[in-house]
KOLDOVEX-748304 format. One line per 5 residues: their letters; for each residue x negated, z, y negated of C-alpha. Coordinates in steps of 0.25 Angstrom, whole numbers. Layout:
a	X Z Y | ...
//
This chain:
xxxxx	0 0 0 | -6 -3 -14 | -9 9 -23 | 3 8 -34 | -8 11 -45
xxxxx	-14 -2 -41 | -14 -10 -54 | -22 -20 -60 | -31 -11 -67 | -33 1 -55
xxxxx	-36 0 -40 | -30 15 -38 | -25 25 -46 | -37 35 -51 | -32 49 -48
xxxxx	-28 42 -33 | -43 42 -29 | -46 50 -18 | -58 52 -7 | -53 41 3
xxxxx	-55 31 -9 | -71 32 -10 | -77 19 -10 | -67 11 -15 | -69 4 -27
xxxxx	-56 7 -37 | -53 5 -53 | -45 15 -58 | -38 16 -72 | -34 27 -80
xxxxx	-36 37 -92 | -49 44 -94 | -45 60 -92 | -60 64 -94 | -74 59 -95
xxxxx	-87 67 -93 | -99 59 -97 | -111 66 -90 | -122 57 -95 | -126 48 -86
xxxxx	-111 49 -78 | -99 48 -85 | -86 55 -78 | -70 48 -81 | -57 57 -74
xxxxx	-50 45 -76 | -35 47 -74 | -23 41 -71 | -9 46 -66 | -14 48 -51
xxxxx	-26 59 -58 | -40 58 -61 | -54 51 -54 | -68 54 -58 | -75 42 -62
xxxxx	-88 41 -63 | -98 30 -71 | -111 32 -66 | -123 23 -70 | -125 23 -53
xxxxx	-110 15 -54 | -108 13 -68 | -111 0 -78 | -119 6 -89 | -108 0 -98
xxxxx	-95 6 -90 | -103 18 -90 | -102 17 -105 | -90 13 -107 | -87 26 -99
xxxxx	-93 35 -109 | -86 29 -121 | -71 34 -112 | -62 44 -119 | -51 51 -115
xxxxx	-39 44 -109 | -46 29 -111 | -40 22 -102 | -48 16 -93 | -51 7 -80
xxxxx	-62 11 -70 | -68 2 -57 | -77 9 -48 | -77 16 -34 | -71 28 -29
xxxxx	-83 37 -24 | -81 52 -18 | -87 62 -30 | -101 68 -27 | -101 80 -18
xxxxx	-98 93 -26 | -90 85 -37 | -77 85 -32 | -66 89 -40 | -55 94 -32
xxxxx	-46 95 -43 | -41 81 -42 | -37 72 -32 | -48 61 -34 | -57 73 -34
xxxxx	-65 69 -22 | -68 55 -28 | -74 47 -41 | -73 31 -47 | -87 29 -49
xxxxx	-85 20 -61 | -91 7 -63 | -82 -1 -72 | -73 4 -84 | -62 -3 -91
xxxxx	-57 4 -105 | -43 -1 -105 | -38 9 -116 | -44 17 -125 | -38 32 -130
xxxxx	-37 37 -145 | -42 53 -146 | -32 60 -139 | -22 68 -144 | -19 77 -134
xxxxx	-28 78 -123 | -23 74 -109 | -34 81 -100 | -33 94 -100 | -41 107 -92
xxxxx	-31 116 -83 | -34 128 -93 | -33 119 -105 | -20 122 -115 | -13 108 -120
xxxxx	-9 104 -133 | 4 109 -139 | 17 102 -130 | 21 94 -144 | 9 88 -144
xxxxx	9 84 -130 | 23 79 -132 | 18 70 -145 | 7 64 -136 | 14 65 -122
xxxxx	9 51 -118 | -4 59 -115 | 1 72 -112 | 7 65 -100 | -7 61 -96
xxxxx	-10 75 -92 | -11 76 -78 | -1 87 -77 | 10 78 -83 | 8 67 -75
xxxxx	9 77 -62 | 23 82 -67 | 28 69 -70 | 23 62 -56 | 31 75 -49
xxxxx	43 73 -59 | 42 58 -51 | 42 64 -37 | 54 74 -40 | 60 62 -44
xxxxx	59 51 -33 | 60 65 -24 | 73 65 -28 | 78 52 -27 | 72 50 -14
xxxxx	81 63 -8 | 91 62 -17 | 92 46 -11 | 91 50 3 | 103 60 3
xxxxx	112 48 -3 | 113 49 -18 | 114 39 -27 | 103 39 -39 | 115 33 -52
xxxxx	111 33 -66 | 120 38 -75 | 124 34 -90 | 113 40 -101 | 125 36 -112
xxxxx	136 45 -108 | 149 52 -115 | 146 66 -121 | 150 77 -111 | 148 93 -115
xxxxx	137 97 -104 | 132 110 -111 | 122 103 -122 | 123 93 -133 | 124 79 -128
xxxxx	115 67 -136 | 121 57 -141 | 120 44 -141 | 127 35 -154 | 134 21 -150
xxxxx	131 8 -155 | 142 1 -152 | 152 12 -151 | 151 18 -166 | 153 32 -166
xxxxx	151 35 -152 | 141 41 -145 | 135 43 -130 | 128 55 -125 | 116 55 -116
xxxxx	120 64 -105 | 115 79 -103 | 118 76 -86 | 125 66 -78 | 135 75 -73
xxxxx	148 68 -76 | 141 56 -71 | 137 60 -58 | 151 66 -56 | 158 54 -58
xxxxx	147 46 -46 | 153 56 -38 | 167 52 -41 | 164 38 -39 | 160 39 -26
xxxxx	143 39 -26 | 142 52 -18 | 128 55 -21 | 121 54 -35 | 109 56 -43
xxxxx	99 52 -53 | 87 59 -59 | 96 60 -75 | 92 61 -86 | 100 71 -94
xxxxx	100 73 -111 | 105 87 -118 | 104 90 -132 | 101 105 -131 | 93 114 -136
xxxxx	79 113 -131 | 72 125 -125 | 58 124 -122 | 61 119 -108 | 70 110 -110
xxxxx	72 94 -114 | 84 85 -119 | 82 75 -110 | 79 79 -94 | 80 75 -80
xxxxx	88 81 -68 | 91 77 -54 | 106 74 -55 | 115 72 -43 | 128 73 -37
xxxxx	135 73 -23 | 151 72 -19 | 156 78 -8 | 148 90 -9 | 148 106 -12
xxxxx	137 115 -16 | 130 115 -4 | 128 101 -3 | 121 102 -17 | 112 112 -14
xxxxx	107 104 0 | 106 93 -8 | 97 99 -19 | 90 108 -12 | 86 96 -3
xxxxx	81 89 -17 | 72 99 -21 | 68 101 -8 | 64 86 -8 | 57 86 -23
xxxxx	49 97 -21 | 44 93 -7 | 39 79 -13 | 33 86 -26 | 27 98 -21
xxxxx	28 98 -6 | 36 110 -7 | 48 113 5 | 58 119 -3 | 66 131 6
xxxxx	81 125 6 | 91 128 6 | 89 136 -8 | 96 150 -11 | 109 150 -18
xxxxx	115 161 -28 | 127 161 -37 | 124 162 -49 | 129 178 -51 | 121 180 -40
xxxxx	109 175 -49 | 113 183 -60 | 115 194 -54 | 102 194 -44 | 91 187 -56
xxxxx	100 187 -69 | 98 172 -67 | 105 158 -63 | 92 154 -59 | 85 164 -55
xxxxx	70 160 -49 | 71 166 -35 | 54 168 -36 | 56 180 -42 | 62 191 -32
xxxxx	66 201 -43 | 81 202 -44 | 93 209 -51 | 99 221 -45 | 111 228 -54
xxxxx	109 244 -54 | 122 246 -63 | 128 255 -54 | 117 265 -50 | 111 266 -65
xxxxx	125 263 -74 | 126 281 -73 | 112 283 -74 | 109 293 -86 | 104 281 -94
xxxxx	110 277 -109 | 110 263 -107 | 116 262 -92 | 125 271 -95 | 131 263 -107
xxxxx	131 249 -98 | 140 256 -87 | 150 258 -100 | 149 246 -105 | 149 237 -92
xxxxx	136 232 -93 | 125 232 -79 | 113 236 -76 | 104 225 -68 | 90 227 -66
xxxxx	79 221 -58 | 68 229 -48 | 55 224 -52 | 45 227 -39 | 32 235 -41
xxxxx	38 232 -56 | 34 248 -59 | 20 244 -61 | 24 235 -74 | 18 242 -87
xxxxx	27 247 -97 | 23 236 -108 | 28 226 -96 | 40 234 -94 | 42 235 -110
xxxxx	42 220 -108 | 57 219 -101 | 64 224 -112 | 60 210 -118 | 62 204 -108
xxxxx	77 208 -104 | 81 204 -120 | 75 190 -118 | 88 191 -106 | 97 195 -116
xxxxx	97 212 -112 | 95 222 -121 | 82 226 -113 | 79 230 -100 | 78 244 -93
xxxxx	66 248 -82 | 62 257 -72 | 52 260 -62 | 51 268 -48 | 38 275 -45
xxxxx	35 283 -35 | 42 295 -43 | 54 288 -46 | 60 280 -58 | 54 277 -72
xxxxx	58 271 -83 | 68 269 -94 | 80 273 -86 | 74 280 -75 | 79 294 -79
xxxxx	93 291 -80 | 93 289 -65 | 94 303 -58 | 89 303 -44 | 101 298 -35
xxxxx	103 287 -46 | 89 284 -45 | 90 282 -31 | 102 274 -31 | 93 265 -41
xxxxx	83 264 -33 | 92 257 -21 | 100 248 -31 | 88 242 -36 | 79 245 -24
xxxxx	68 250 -32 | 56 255 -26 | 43 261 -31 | 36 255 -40 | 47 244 -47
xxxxx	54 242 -59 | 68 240 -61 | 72 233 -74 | 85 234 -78 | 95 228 -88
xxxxx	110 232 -94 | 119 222 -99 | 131 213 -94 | 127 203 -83 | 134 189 -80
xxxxx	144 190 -69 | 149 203 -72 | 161 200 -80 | 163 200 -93 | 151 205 -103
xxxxx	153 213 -115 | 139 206 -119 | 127 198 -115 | 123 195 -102 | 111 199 -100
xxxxx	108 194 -85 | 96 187 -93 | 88 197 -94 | 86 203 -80 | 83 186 -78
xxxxx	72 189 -87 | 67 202 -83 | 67 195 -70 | 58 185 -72 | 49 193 -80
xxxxx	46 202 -72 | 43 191 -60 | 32 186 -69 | 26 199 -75 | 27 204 -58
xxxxx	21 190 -52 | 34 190 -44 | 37 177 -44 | 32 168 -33 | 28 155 -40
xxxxx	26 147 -29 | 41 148 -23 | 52 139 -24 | 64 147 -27 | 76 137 -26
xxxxx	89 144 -28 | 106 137 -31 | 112 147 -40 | 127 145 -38 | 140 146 -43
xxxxx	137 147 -58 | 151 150 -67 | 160 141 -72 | 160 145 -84 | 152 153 -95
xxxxx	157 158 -108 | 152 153 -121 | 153 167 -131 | 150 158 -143 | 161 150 -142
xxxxx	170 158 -133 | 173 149 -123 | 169 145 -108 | 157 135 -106 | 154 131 -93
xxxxx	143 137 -86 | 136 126 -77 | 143 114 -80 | 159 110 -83 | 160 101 -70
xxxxx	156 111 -59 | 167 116 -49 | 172 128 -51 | 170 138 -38 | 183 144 -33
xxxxx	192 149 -37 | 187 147 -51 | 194 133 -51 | 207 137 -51 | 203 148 -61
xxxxx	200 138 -72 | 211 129 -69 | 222 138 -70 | 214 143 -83 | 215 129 -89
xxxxx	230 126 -83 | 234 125 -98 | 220 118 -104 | 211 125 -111 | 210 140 -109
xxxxx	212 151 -119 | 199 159 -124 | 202 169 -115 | 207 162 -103 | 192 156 -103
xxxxx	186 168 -106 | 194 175 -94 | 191 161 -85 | 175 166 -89 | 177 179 -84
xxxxx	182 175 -71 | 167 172 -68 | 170 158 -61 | 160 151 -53 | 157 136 -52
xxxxx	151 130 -42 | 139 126 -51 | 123 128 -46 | 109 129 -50 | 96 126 -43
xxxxx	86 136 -47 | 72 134 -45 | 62 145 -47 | 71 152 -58 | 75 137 -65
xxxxx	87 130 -64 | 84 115 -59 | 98 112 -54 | 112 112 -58 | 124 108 -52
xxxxx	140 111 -46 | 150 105 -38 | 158 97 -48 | 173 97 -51 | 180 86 -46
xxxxx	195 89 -48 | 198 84 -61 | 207 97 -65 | 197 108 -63 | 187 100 -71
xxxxx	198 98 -83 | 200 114 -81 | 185 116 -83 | 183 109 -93 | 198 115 -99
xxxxx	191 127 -97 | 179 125 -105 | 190 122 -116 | 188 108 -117 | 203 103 -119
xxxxx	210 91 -111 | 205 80 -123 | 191 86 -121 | 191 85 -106 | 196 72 -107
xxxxx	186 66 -119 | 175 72 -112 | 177 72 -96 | 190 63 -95 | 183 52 -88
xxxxx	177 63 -79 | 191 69 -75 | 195 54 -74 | 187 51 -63 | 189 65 -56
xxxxx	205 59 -55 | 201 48 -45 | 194 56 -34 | 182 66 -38 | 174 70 -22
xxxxx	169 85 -25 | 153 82 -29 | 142 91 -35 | 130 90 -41 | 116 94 -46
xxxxx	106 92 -56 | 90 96 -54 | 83 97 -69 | 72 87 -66 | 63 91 -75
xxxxx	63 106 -73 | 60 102 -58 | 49 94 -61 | 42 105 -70 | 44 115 -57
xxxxx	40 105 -48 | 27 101 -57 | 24 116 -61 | 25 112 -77 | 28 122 -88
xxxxx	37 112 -95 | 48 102 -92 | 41 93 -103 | 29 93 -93 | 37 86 -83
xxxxx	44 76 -93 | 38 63 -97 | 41 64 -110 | 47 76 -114 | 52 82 -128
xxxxx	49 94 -136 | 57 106 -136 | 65 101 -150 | 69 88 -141 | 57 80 -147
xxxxx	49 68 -141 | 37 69 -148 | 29 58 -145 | 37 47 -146 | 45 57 -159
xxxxx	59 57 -153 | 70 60 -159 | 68 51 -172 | 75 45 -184 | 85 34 -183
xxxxx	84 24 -194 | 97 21 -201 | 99 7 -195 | 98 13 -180 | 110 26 -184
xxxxx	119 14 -191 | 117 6 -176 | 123 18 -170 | 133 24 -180 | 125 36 -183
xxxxx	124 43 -196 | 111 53 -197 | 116 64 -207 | 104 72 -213 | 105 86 -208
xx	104 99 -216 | 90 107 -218
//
């Protein structure tokens, strides 16, 4: 088979070299990484996107004026080299690379592209720090030189055709769906896209191809997915980018379990070919109160064995001020026990209070049991039987901590304030760091089930959904919200008394070593619970029908039961590749205030261009 790098201007790829290749003659073309110049020897690391070679111009081997021309190399010339592959002499090796057993010996150079001085450097020691991110961004064309880039974005290729490869075997369909699309409410601000030939009218680019896929699934296609593209307008975080990819697909004819195999098997199937890693399947599930009540999280990362344990019983009559004013007021008493967590310092422990505000709590609460019992800032409000019974609730031994915190917790009906599960979350994984609990090596995959249906947004007093507005209902929560929509929209406090029934949905995450990478639900498919849904969220009959009508429409003429799920690409790929950022696994990424810096996007439109589209710029107020 001939080698695809193959070209006109290269025998083999230079960072393909290995120790079976001594004695052939090659020409290899590529960027100059490095260049030592030794005197009489000069040294290229010529590299290309397979690695880097040693070449070596030699006066034994070497033209006098190739040997020149060597010398007058800078970095990232671009250059071509003929010579012969030779091994390296005995005691150079360098078992850092690949090639690292072997070395061109050079003996005709081509210049084909001369570099300006760099702005940004592209090699770069392990230890060494990089420039600021913004620069990187404004010159990304060499930043995506970096060996380390080009390793993330060649795994971000694998995952890909990984997953078209099993997600092929196993019947679906690979359909594109539209870019142009109708605005739809999904939870974030759609972009818009002005008409030419429809004046005042505009298309969104969609945030997900839900409805989309949906409707495949009515019209028969039984298996879909694509690798989407997806665009939300939203605030950024540090973490997150308007424009990002996911693993999108949908089954009919299915429940939850067939989701699961059929993700489960998918991720099993990725990471096998990226990392040679056998996934344990099937993964763990939990409902989601179960996760809050156990970690004080919807993704909790499983690597971490600390867990949440409620002590309100035994310690809401202890002789202790603020206990005692939770049991008056409702309020619990969750706390974690912290193994060989005694021997923390106190400036450590002083640490949690911080901690446990960044959860939204007030503050947090410790003791520790020593061989002479309890100590700490609650420890003498607990007489020796309550202290005992302590013990046993939150199986404390010698030498741990426990770390408690008071507040309303979600899943315990209605709260007079805050929720403040949050900050055991955090207290949690801080303490896994500060301790080295955590096993980094571990795969901890886990499906965190039956999420509500609904959540309440105080702000606007009114319900929102909590996963997504086309996930089933569970149960008996269907008949729930249709007889509280029989007469259309509900009252304020019908909805409020629909939120505190505390219904499920038969909505599921995948988590992944404490980070959501999948979400997804068994779909409505009966037009009238999706109408009381949506009648629920207050949308009234003319809303429904501006926004989802053709949906319902097609639900009218035979709708199979189907569900779904979608894999945030981009987060897999950063996990998968070990990278700090998501922008480290994206070709060309933009800033945290949604700029593209090298190319300058977003700009001006000149007046001629706005007129073509009907669009009017008004200046904005300072």
């Amino acid at each position: 088979m001939t080698d695809p790098f193959t070209t006109a201007y290269r025998t083999r790829a230079a960072g393909s070299l290995r120790a079976a290749d001594a004695g052939n003659p090659i020409t290899v073309a590529g960027w100059v990484h490095r260049r030592r110049d030794l005197g009489a020897i000069v040294f290229l690391d010529l590299r290309d996107r397979e690695g880097i070679v040693q070449v070596s111009f030699d006066p034994e081997w070497t033209p006098a004026e190739v040997l020149a021309e060597a010398r007058r190399l800078g970095p990232e010339d671009v250059v071509q080299v003929q010579g012969i592959v030779f091994p390296r002499v005995q005691g150079q090796h360098n078992a850092a690379l690949p090639t690292g057993d072997v070395e061109v010996r050079g003996a005709a150079l081509t210049v084909l592209s001369r570099s300006e001085p760099l702005p940004i450097q592209v090699d770069y020691a392990a230890d060494e720090e990089l420039p600021a991110e913004e620069l990187r961004l404004r010159y990304r064309y060499l930043d995506l030189r970096r060996p380390a880039l080009q390793h993330s974005l060649i795994i971000r290729h694998r995952a890909a055709q990984a997953t078209r490869a099993f997600l092929s075997e196993q019947g679906f369909l690979e359909i594109e769906t539209p870019l142009l699309t109708k605005p739809t409410p999904e939870g974030a601000r759609d972009f818009l896209v002005p008409s030419r030939v429809h004046p005042g009218e505009f298309y969104a680019l969609p945030q997900s191809p839900q409805i989309y896929k949906q409707l495949l699934m009515v019209s028969g296609y039984d298996r879909y997915f694509q690798i989407a593209r997806c665009l939300r307008d939203e605030d950024l975080r540090a973490d997150r980018q308007p424009e990002f990819t996911q693993i999108d697909a949908e089954m009919a004819f299915v429940d939850e379990e067939d989701v699961f195999r059929t993700g489960e098997q998918l991720m099993a199937a990725i990471f096998r070919e990226v990392s040679g890693v056998e996934l344990q399947t099937p993964f763990p599930r939990m409902t989601y109160f179960e996760a809050l009540r156990r970690y004080g999280s919807d993704k909790p990362d499983l690597r971490n064995p600390l867990f949440i344990v409620d002590v309100t019983e035994v310690l809401s009559g202890a002789d202790f001020r603020i206990f005692q004013a939770a049991a008056e007021s409702g309020q619990s008493i969750r706390g974690i026990r912290v193994p060989g967590g005694a021997r923390l310092s106190r400036k450590e422990l002083d640490e949690l209070q911080e901690v446990a505000k960044r959860g939204g709590a007030a503050g947090a609460l410790w003791v520790k049991r020593g061989d002479e019992g309890l100590s700490g800032q609650f420890a003498k409000g607990l007489d020796e039987a309550r202290a005992a019974a302590f013990y046993q609730a939150a199986e404390l031994q010698a030498g741990d901590l426990f770390v408690a915190v008071v507040g309303w917790f979600r899943g315990e009906g209605e709260a007079a304030g805050p929720e403040v599960d949050g900050a055991l979350d955090e207290l949690r994984r801080h303490l896994g760091r500060k301790l080295d609990l955590v096993d980094a090596g571990a795969h901890a995959w886990l499906w965190v089930t039956e999420f509500p249906v609904f959540d309440w947004d105080a702000e606007n007093d009114r319900l929102v959904y909590a996963h997504n507005p086309f996930s089933m209902p569970k149960g008996d929560a269907v008949q729930a919200i249709v007889d509280a929509t029989r007469d259309g929209t509900p009252s304020r406090e019908a909805a409020r008394a629909l939120y505190g029934m505390g219904l499920r949905s038969r909505a599921y995450d995948a988590v992944y070593n404490g980070n959501e990478l999948a979400s997804g639900s068994v779909r409505i498919h009966i037009p009238a619970v999706q109408q009381a849904v949506f009648s629920a969220l207050g949308m009234t009959a003319e809303e429904v029908q501006g926004k989802f009508g053709f949906l319902l429409e097609a639900y009218r003429y035979g709708a199979p039961p189907h569900a779904g799920f979608a894999f945030g690409f981009d987060r897999l790929v950063m996990l998968l590749a070990g990278m700090p950022s998501l922008r480290d696994v994206v070709a060309f990424p933009k800033t945290t205030s949604a700029r593209a810096l090298f190319e300058n996007a977003p700009t001006v439109i000149g007046d001629a261009q706005l007129r073509e589209v009907h669009v009017q710029v008004r200046a904005t107020a300072e």
